[in-house]
C-alpha positions, 0 to 999 in steps of 0.5 A, spaced: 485 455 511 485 452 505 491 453 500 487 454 493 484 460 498 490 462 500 492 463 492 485 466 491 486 471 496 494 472 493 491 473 486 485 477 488 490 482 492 496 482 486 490 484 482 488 490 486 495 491 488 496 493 481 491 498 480 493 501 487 500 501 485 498 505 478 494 511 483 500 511 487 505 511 482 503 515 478 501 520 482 508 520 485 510 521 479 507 526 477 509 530 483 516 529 484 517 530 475 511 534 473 511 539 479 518 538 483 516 536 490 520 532 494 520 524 494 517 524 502 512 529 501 510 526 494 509 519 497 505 521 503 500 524 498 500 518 493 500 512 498 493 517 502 490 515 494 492 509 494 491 507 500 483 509 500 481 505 494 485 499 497 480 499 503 475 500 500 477 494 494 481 489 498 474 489 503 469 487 498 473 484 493 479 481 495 478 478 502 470 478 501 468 480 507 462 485 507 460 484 513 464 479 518 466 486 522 464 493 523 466 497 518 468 502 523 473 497 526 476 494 520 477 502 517 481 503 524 485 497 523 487 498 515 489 506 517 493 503 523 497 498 518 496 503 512 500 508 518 506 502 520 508 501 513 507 509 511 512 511 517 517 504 513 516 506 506 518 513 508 524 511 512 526 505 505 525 511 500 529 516 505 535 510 505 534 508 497 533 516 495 537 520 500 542 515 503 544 510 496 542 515 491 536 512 487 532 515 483 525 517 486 522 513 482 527 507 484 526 508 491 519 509 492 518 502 487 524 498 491 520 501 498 513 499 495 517 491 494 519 489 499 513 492 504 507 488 499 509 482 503 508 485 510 501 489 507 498 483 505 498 478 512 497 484 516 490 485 511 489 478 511 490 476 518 488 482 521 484 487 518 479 482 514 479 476 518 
């Protein structure tokens, strides 16, 4: 593997990172001040938005393999990873929100930091090999 990939890849993914992070933040956002839902219920549904475009943009842009693997099969891999690291943001926001009393907003961004390393290898070395 060549290292200027390895930070070709990482540059890519912070790229679309960011704009994951926006969809989801800010839907996040929206319903745990705007319409009062819970922080759990609002981070299921604001990660299923970010998550979607993340497929499809870490796909074709970010790893730029359109066609290494069957679509089918590196869908049910991203879900599979996507579902890992929804079941431990849930359980982080949980322990920073209910647990130490963080802010939803603050739990929810210090759950998003800490899974971004283990999302990008489980894509890289997994999902879009």
């Amino acid at each position: 593997m060549r290292v200027g990939l390895l930070f070709h890849h990482i540059f890519r993914y912070a790229q679309v990172g960011l704009l994951n992070a926006a969809v989801d933040f800010g839907i996040y956002w929206v319903l745990t001040h705007a319409a009062g839902v819970h922080p759990l219920v609002a981070n299921i549904v604001s990660r299923g938005a970010g998550g979607a475009t993340g497929f499809v943009l870490n796909k074709y842009w970010t790893f730029g393999n359109p066609g290494k693997g069957p679509v089918v099969r590196e869908l049910g891999k991203f879900w599979l990873v996507f579902g890992v690291s929804l079941v431990a943001s849930e359980i982080l926001v949980g322990v920073f929100y209910t647990g130490l009393g963080f802010s939803a907003m603050m739990a929810k961004f210090t759950a998003e930091g800490i899974l971004l390393v283990f999302n990008f290898f489980a894509l890289r070395h997994w999902v879009y090999r």
